[in-house]
N, C-alpha and C positions, 0 to 999 in steps of 0.2 A: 504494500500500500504506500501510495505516494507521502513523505514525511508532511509537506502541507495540507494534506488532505486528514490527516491526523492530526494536525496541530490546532485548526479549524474546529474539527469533531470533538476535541478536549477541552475548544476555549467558549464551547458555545452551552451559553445558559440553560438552557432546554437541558443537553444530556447530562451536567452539573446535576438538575434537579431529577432528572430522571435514574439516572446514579444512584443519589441518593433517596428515591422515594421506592426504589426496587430493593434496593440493601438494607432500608429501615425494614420493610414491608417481611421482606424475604428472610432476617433476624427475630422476626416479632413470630411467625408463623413456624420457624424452627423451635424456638425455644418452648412455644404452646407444645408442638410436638411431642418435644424432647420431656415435660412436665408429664405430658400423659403418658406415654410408653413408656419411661421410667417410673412412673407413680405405680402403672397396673406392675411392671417386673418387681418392684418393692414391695407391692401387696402377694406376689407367689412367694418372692422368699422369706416375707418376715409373718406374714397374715393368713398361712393356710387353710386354721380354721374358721375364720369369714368366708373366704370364698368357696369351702367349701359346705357352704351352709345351705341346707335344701331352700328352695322358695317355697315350697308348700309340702304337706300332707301327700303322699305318695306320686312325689314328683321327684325326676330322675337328677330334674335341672337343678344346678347351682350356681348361685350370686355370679361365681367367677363367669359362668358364659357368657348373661349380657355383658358383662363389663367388658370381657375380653371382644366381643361383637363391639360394642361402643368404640374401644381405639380403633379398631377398624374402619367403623362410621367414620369417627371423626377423621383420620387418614382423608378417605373420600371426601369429606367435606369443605375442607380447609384447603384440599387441592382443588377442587373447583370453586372455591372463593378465589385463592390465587389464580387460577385462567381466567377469569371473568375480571378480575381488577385488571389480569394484563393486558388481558383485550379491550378494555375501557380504557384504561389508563394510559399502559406503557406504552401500546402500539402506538398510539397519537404523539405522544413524546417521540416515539422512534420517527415517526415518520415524520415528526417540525424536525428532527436532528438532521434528518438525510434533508429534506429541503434547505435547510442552513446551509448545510457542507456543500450542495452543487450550486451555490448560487456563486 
């Protein structure tokens, strides 16, 4: 890539903000992650008998499956929050960036 057409792309406000509205965004949603997946891994090894606590009277199921279903949920949820902000968001940023730069 041409080093002015870099220089350009670096110095231009748009991708400054977009930079950092992706790197905020994208630290905020790991960290949720990282809470939950480690929160349920902390409750198999420290809380077994919670989760293994029947929900009812001659039920097979216990606490631990939704819960363990829920990170999974939330996995899927949190990542289609992230494509839908970045399809709102970032891609409009990207695309004022690349119009800055060819002008």
């Amino acid at each position: 890539m041409d080093d002015a057409l870099v220089s350009r792309i670096t110095a231009n406000p748009k991708y400054q903000e977009l930079k950092a509205k992706r790197s905020s965004f994208g630290w905020t949603l790991t960290i949720a992650m990282l809470v939950v997946y480690y929160g349920f891994i902390l409750l198999v090894a420290f809380n077994k008998p919670f989760l293994a606590t029947r929900l009812g009277e001659g039920v097979t199921t216990t606490i631990g499956m939704p819960i363990g279903l829920g990170v999974i949920v939330f996995t899927v949820v949190i990542t289609a929050f992230y494509v839908r902000r970045a399809n709102a968001e970032f891609d409009a940023l990207s695309d004022a960036v690349v119009k800055g730069a060819l002008k």
